[in-house]
N, C-alpha and C positions, 0 to 999 in steps of 0.2 A: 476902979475895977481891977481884980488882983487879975494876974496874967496866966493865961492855961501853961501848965505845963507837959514841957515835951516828953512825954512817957518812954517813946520809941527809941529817943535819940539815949536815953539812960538803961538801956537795957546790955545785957553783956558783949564783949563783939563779936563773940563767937557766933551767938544769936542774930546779931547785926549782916555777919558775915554767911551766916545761913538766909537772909533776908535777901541781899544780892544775888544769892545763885542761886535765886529764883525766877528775878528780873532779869527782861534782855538787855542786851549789853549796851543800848543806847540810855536804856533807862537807868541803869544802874550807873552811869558816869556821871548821870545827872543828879542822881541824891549828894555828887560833892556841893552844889550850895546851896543845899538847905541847912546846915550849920558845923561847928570846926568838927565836932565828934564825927559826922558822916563826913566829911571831908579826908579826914585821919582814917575814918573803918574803909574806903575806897581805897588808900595807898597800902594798905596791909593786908586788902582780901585777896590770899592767896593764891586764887584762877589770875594767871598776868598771863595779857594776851599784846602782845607785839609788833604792831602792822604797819609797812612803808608808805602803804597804799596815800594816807590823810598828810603824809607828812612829801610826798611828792606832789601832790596837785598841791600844796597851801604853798612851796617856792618853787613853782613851778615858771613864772615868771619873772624869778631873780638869780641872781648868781650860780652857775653851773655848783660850787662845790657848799652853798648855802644848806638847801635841805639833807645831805648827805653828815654834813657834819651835827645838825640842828637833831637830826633821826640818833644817831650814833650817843649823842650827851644825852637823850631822853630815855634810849634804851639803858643805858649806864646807871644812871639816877636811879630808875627805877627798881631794876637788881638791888643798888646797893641799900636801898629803903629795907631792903627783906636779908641782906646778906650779913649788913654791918651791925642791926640786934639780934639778930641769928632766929628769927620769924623762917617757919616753913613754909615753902613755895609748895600747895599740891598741883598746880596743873600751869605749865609754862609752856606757849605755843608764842615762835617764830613767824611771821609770815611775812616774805621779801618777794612783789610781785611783780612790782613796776619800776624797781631799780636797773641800769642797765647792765649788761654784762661787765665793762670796765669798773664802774662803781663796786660792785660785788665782791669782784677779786681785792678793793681795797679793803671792802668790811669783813672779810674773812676773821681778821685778826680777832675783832673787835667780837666774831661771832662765836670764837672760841672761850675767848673771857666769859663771852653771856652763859652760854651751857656752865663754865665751871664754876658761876656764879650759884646757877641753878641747881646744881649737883649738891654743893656744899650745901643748899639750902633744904635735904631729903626730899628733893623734887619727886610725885608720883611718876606723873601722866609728862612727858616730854613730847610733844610738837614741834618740827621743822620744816617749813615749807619752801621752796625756791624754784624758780623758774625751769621747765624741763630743758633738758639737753637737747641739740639739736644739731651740736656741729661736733664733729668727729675729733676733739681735743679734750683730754681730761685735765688741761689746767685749768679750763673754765671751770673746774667744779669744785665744793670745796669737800675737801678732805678731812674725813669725820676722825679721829685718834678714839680708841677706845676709851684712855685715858679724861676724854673729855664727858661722855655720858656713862661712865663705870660708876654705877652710883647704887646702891646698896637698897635703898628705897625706891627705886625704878621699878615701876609692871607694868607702864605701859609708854610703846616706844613708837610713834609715827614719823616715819625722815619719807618727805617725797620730791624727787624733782633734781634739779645737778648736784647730788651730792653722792661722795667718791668713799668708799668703804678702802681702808686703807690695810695694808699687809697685815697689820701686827691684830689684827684680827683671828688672823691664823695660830697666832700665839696661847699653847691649850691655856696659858693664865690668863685670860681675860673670860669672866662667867658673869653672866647674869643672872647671879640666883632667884630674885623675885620676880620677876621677868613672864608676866600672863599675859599681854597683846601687843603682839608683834606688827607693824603696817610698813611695808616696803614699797614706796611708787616711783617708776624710772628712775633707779639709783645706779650707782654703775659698782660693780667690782671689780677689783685686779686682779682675783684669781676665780677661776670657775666653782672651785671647793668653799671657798667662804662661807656662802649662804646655809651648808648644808654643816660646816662649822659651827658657824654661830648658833645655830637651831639646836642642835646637840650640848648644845652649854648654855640652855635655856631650860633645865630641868622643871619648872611648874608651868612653862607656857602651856596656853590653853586658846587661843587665837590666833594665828598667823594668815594677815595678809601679803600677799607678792602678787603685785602688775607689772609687768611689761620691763622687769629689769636687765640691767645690762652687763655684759660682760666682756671688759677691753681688754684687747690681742694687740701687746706690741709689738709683736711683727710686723703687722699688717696698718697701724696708726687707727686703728677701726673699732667701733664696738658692734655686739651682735647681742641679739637677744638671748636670756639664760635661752638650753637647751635641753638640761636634764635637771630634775631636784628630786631626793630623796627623803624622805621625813621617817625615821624608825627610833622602836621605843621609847615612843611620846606618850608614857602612860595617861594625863593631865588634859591632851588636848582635847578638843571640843567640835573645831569649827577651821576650817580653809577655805580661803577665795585666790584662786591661783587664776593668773588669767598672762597669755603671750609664753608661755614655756611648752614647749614641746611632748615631751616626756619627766610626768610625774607619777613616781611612786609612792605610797602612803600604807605606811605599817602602824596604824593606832588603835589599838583595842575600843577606846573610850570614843572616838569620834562620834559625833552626831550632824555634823553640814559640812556636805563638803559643793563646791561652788569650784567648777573649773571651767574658763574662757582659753579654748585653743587657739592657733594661729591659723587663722582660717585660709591661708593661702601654702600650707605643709600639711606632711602630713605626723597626727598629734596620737597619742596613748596616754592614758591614765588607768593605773590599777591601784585598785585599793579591792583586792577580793577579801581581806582579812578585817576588814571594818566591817564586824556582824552586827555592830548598832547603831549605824547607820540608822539616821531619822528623816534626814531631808538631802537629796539630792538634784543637781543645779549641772547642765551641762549647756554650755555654747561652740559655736561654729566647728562641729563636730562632720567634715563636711567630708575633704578626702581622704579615702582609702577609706573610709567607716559609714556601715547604713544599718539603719536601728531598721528590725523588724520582730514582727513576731516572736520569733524565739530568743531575739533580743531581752523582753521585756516578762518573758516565761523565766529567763537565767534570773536576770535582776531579782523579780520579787520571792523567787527561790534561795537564794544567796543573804539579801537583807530581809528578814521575818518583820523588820521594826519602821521600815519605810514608809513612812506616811504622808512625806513631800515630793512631788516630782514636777521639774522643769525642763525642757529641751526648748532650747532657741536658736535659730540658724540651724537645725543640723538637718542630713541628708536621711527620710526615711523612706520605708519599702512602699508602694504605693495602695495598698491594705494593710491595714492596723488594727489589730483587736487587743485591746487592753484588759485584764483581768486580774485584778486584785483584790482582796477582803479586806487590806489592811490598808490600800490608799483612801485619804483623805482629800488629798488637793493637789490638783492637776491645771501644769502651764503649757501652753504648744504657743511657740512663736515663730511663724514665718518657716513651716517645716512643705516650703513650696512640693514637694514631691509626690504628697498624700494626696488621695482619690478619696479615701472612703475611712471612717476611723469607727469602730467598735466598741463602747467600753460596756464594762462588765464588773463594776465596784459600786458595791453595794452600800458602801461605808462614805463614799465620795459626798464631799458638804461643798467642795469649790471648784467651779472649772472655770480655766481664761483659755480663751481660745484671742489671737493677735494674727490676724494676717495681711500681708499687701501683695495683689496681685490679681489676677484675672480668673485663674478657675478654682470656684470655690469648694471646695470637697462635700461631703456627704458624712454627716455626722448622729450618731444614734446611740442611745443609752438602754442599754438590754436589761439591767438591774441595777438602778438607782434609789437613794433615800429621797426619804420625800422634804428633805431639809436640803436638796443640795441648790446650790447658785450658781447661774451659768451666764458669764457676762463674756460676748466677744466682741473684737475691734475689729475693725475693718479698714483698710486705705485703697480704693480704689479710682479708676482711674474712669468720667462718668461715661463712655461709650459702654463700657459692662456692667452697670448699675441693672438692668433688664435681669440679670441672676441672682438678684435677692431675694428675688421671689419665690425662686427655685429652691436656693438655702434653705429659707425658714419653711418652705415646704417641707423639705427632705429630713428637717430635723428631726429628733423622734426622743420620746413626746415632747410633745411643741410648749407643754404648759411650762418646760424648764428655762425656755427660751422669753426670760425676763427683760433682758435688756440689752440692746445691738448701737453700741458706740462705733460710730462713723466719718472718716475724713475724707475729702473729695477733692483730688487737682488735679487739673488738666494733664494731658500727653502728649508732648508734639509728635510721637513715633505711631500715635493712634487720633490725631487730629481729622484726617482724612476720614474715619471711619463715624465723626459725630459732623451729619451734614444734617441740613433742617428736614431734606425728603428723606431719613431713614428714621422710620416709623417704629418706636420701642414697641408698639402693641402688636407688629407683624411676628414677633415672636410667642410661642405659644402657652396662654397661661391655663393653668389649672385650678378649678371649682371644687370645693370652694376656698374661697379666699382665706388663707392664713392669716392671724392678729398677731400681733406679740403688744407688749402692755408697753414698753418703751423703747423710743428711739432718740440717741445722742449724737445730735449732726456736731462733731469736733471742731472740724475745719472745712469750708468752700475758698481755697483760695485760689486766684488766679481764673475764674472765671467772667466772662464778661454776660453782663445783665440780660442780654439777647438770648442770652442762651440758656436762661434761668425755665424758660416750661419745657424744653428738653429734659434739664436735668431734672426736675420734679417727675415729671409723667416715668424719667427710666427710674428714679428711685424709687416709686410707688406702685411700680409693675406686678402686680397679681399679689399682692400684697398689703396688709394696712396697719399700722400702729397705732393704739389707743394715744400717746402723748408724745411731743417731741419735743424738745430741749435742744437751745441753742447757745450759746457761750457767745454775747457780744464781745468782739476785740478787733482791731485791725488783724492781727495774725491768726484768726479764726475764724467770723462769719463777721459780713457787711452789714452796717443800716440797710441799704436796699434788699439784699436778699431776704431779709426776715420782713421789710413791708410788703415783698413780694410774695412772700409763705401766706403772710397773713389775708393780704387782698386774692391770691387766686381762688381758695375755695369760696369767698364772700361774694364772690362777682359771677359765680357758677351757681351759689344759691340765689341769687335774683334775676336768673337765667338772662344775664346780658351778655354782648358779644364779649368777645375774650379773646386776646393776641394769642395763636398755639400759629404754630408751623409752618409756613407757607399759607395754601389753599384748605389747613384744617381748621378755619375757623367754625363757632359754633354760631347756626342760622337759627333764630328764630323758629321754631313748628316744626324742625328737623332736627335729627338723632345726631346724637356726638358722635362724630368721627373716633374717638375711643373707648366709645361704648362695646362691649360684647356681646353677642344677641345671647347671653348665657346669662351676664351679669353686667350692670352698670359699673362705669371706670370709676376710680379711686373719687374723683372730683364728685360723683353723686352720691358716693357716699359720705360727705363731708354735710352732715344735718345742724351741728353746732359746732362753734369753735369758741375755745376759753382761753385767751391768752393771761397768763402770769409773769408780773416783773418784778424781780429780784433787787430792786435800784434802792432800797433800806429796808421796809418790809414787804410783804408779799401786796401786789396792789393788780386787783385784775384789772383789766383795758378794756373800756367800755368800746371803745370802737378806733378805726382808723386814725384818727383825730386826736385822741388822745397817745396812742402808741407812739404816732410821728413825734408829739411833745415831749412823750418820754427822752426819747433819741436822739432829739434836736438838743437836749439840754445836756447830752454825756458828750463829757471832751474825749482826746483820743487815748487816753490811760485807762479811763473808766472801765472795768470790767464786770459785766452785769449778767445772769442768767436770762433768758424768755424762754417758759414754757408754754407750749400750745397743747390743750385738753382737746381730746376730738371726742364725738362720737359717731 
């Protein structure tokens, strides 16, 4: 029998090398034996990614200076596979995580060869990753020379973590002329000007990230967070994520996203009035000395005509909120604890996230919506205030937008007192008729104990009812018990048997449910069928009890599997 031949492995390596950075990276190491050509097209494909991580656990039980030296000759090799036929490197990432600080300062050396390995090799994409800083000494860190990433073919530049921007930075000869995405994470500088240097000699950038950088004061042996940055005459740029800087300024005609994280414990300023094209805007922890209201968000949509993204998270707002825009599209509110009542007036709006954790839930209403728009909110609450969900999805307006209410639920010790078994959720007062919404995502129950499970059901179903609900099996999400528990409560109310609730509220035989309303029967009689669904390979409905528990019985603790419950 003649023998098949291997088509794949004879095809060009360019092709070959388009073939791997397709595959993930576990996969792609593994086509070295399937034969020498893939073996060869693995040491020459261009993306080289460089990690300590595999080469510290494999001698991690041998000799202190074993894996150190065994990592450093692998790195070497490697390079010089692509350096010494003069093969293009386009995308070369570093990653040193679990080296220890002393080690690091010895591979410094060796970390400067790799870059000018990489350089000579018209490296695009440069990645360097290392361990953040933490202690008030900048020899831990290694000190980048311009000289060692001036590299002509560079556009795009990530360094995050102890590494030290060195003086000659400052030097107007050092330019990045190809230079389109910038990524700066906890890095430190020696002069406060650098950053706003280097930028400026980055004529076609078009992306710049900065988090949480640093700026060391020899006086003091201290570093502190940058405190001002300025960006002007960035014809090219596109996009900013600034986040830990104080005061930013921003003169870019062209912009379209700008993403600023203040430092939520000063107080922060960001202007960019002269970005008119502005398309998505992104603000966090905007908390003192600044409160969004009203004429707040009248200036904004006034100012940017092109605005069609908007995010506030953490920040501080007025306690009525009427939003009105023609030209938003998509709308985020996270955790803007302050608001009572919010208004919107965007006719155009297709996305709304509403995120909050806390106790009083605001009042939310759409005056002029499309009839395409989505409205998904989260919720993290605490379960003594579960009783005001009811209230929410009451107060929503219209309710039909209110698709889908993801939910997480963990105890309070500072509100422990307040969930006793004789505090009756039904003593609070609900209103007829009863609100639906089409789904409910229980995220997380953690930290509750099983006793306490028809409490927490009865407050989270409080004048209220959802046609299905979904629960994410995990340890760090919901329990086996809690979900045989979802499932057996309404089953055992429709075969009108007694049933564990409260102290003295059990249910008698020929006698009315203690959470009944003489208006309307509780949530529990309205449970006429239940359809559970499990996610465990294909979709497999649950004939009953018996089957559910075998499901459950047979998922180990890694297993992560959806249940959803159909009501009607």
């Amino acid at each position: 029998m003649d023998e098949k031949m291997d088509h794949i492995s004879g095809l060009p390596e360019t092709i070959l090398h388009d073939i791997l950075s397709r595959l993930p990276k576990k996969d792609a190491i593994k086509t070295s034996v399937l034969s020498k050509t893939w073996r060869e097209t693995l040491y020459t494909f261009p993306i080289l990614s460089i990690c300590d991580r595999g080469f510290i656990r494999k001698f991690s039980k041998r000799k202190e200076n074993q894996p150190i030296k065994a990592f450093l000759d692998h790195g070497k090799q490697r390079l010089l596979r692509f350096s010494d036929p003069g093969l293009v490197i386009k995308e070369f990432s570093l990653i040193l995580s679990l080296t220890s600080f002393v080690d690091l300062q010895r591979m410094y050396p060796d970390v400067d060869q790799w870059l000018k390995l990489a350089s000579e090799c018209s490296v695009q994409t440069l990645k360097l990753c290392l361990p953040t800083l933490k202690e008030d000494d900048p020899c831990l860190c290694y000190i980048l020379h311009p000289g060692v990433i001036e590299a002509r073919s560079l556009n795009n530049l990530v360094l995050k973590g102890r590494i030290r921007f060195d003086k000659e930075f400052l030097n107007p000869s050092v330019k990045f002329s190809s230079l389109c995405v910038l990524s700066l994470c906890y890095v430190l500088f020696d002069d406060k000007g650098a950053i706003n240097h280097l930028i400026s000699y980055c004529p076609r950038i078009e992306q710049i990230t900065l988090k949480w950088c640093y700026i060391y004061n020899p006086s003091r042996t201290k570093f502190s967070f940058m405190k001002s940055l300025g960006m002007h005459g960035l014809q090219n740029l596109k996009g900013v994520d600034i986040q830990g800087v104080e005061k930013v300024c921003i003169d870019a005609p062209n912009i379209e996203k700008i993403y600023y994280g203040a430092v939520s414990y000063k107080p922060s300023k960001i202007s960019f009035d002269s970005c008119r094209n502005l398309r998505a805007l992104t603000l966090m922890n905007m908390k003192i000395e600044f409160v969004i209201t009203n004429e707040w968000f009248l200036n904004l949509f006034s100012k940017f005509p092109f605005l069609e993204s908007l995010e506030l998270i953490e920040c501080s707002m007025f306690d009525i909120i009427n939003i009105e825009s023609g030209q938003l599209k998509a709308l985020v509110l996270s955790n803007c604890s302050t608001m009572e009542l919010l208004e919107i007036d965007t006719p155009n709006l297709s996305s709304f996230r509403y995120y909050f954790a806390g106790d009083d839930l605001p009042s939310i209403s759409f005056r002029q919506c499309s009839s395409q728009l989505e409205v998904n909110v989260h919720l993290h609450m605490f379960p003594p205030f579960l009783y005001q969900l009811g209230k929410f999805v009451k107060q929503f307006k219209p309710q039909k937008f209110l698709t889908s209410l993801s939910l997480s639920m963990r105890p309070d010790d500072d509100h422990y007192h307040d969930w006793e078994e004789e505090d009756d959720p039904y003593s609070f007062p609900a209103t007829f008729p009863v609100p639906i919404i089409k789904h409910l995502v229980i995220r997380s129950v953690r930290g509750i104990k099983s006793n306490k499970y028809p409490l927490l059901v009865n407050r989270l179903f409080h004048s209220w009812y959802p046609e299905t609900i979904s629960l994410s099996l995990n340890p760090s999400h919901c329990s086996k018990a809690f979900i045989e528990f979802l499932y057996l409560m309404p089953m055992k109310t429709k075969k009108q048997s007694l049933y564990l609730m409260p102290m003295d509220m059990k249910r008698e035989k020929g006698k009315s449910c203690s959470y009944c309303h003489h208006k309307s029967k509780c949530w529990l009689h309205g449970f006429k069928d239940v359809k559970v669904t499990s996610s465990v390979k294909d979709d497999v409905n649950v004939v009953d009890f018996v089957h559910l528990k075998s499901i459950l019985d047979r998922l180990s603790s890694s297993d992560n599997i959806n249940i959803t419950f159909r009501l009607k």
